[in-house]
C-alpha positions, 0 to 999 in steps of 0.5 A: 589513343589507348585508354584505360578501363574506365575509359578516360583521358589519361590527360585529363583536360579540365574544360568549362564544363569540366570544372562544372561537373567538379562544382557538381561533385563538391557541392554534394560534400558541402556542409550546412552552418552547424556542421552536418553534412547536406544531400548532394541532390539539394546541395547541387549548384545549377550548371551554367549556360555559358560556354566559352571558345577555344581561346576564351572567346565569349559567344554571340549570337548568328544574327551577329553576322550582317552585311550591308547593301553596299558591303554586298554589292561590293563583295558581288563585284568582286568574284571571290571564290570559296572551298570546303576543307572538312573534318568528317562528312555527315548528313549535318556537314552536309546540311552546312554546306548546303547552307554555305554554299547558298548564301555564298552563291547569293553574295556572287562568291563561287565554290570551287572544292569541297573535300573531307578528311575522315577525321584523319590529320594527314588526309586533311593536309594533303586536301589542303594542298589539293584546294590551295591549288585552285587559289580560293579566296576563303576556306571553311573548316574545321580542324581534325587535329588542332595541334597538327593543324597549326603547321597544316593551315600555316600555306593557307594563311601565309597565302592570304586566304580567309579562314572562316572556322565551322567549331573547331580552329588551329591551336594557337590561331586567333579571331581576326588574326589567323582566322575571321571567325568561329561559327557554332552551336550552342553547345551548354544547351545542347547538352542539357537539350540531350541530358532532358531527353534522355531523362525524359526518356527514362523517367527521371531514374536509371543508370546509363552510359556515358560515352565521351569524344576523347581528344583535345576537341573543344567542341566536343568537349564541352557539349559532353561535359554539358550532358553529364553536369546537367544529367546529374543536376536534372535527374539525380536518379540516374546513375551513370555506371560507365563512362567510355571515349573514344576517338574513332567513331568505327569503334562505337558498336565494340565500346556500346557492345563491351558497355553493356555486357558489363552492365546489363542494368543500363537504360541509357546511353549519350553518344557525342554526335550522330555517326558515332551513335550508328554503331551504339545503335548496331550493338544494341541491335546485336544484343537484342536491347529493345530497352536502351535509350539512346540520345545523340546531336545531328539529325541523321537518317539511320537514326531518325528511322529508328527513332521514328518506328519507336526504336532505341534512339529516343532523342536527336539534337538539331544544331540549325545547320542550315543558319550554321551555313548561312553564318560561315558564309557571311563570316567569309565575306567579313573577311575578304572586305577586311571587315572585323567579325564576331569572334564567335557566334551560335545557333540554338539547337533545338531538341528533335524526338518523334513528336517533332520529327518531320518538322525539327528535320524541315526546320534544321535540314530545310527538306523533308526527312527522306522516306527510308526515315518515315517509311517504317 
């Protein structure tokens, strides 16, 4: 997707928190009873904690998901099998699985695939038809592409299979329909978790960057717009001066690179998701910029090294990956006993910064960091 200098959609999409952001703006022009113009920092309406799904659906919580003695008994009994069709890999996807995998094994199903797609549609596609082969009874994913992913997981449903949804599903399925349910974070406080830390990190003041994912991912898209609306409400100090997507994560360290070039002023920069911010961190490297900030979601251990030695990453949300797992798989078994789950439901995620590190990655990943991350 080509974008425009300034680096936004040319089909803006306005989400939930795009709307928010839009409060923010029109609150700084309201007006008090006589007519004068109030500042925009008082004026600012506080942003909302609420985000909705794809197709409306209002989050509950992970302890939603339960099963009963006789419901797993029955599900133990019956041999079920399972497959993982991901979008991308990653230390977080990888947390997930590791969760899924778990309590699909303690539930007697058996994962016969794993695959991922590199945030490629086509390769998604072709990893599908790979794993419809083995004739699982249930398939966790996330969709590269909602458009192109509703004629790729069309077999899948046709064949009868439960599609359990780990973000983002296939535009125009719906919850106990074409798939059971969407197991999430939860993504408007994960974006006020990094808007803090970033604050935090800077003092309360400064411009930064603001890079964005720029592609019809719901996900995404509300986590980004969460950071931006809770940055301006929390710190209105701080200035964002530029503001980049992008929709390949390789491309990061020219965008980081080309950011600050331009504004050698930034202090700042927020990176939508943890393998993106590699290359941020690359190009902050190159270029010798020891005083840029930068915070991001996933632990990763690129990261956490750096954040651990007093590097450029000061900040790193944890999205409770394991309880993540743990919740698709239970959504699986709703689905192969015909039982109707949440439609959607959220982990808290939680802030990670060197002061917690050891035990955020204990709590998120259920191990200690490697050693290349404490090892400095």
């Amino acid at each position: 997707m080509r974008l425009n200098p300034f680096g936004r959609r040319r089909d803006l999409r306005l989400t939930a928190f795009g709307a928010l952001a839009l409060v923010l703006v029109l609150a700084g022009c309201s007006s008090t009873p006589n007519g004068t113009a109030t500042d925009a920092a008082t004026a600012a309406a506080e942003p909302s904690l609420a985000f909705v799904g794809p197709g409306g659906e209002i989050p509950g919580a992970l302890s939603d998901l339960s099963l009963t003695d006789a419901e797993i008994a029955k599900v133990k009994a019956s041999k079920f099998t399972a497959a993982f069709v991901w979008h991308t890999s990653s230390e977080f996807v990888t947390a997930v699985e590791k969760g899924a995998t778990a309590e699909f094994g303690a539930l007697g199903i058996k994962v016969v695939a794993s695959t991922q797609a590199g945030f490629d549609a086509a390769t998604q596609a072709n990893n599908l038809q790979t794993v419809l082969a083995l004739k699982p009874d249930i398939i966790v994913a996330t969709a590269v592409d909602p458009v192109s992913a509703e004629a790729t997981f069309k077999p899948a449903v046709a064949a009868g299979v439960k599609l359990v949804i780990m973000t983002t599903p296939p535009a125009n399925y719906k919850a106990g329909n074409q798939f059971v349910s969407i197991v999430t974070e939860d993504l408007a406080q994960a974006g006020k978790i990094n808007a803090q830390m970033l604050g935090d990190a800077l003092g309360g003041s400064g411009e930064i960057g603001y890079m964005f994912h720029d592609a019809n991912f719901w996900f995404t898209n509300q986590r980004d717009q969460s950071f931006k609306a809770w940055s301006g409400f929390l710190f209105p100090n701080e200035k964002i001066v530029d503001q980049e997507g992008f929709t390949d994560e390789a491309k990061t360290q020219e965008i980081a690179a080309a950011m600050i070039a331009k504004h050698p002023g930034i202090k700042g920069i927020y990176v939508p998701w943890a393998t993106a911010a590699q290359g941020v961190l690359a190009a902050l490297r190159d270029a010798g910029r020891t005083d840029v900030k930068v915070v991001t979601n996933d632990l990763d251990t690129t990261l956490a090294a750096d954040m651990y030695k007093g590097g450029n990453v000061v900040g790193l949300v944890g999205n409770g990956s394991l309880e993540i797992g743990k919740g698709l798989a239970i959504a699986g078994a709703y689905g192969v006993l015909g039982k109707t789950a949440p439609a959607l439901v959220a982990s808290q995620p939680t802030a990670v910064t060197k002061a917690n590190l050891i035990d955020g990655w204990m709590a998120d990943y259920g191990t200690a960091p490697p050693a290349s991350v404490t090892n400095q």
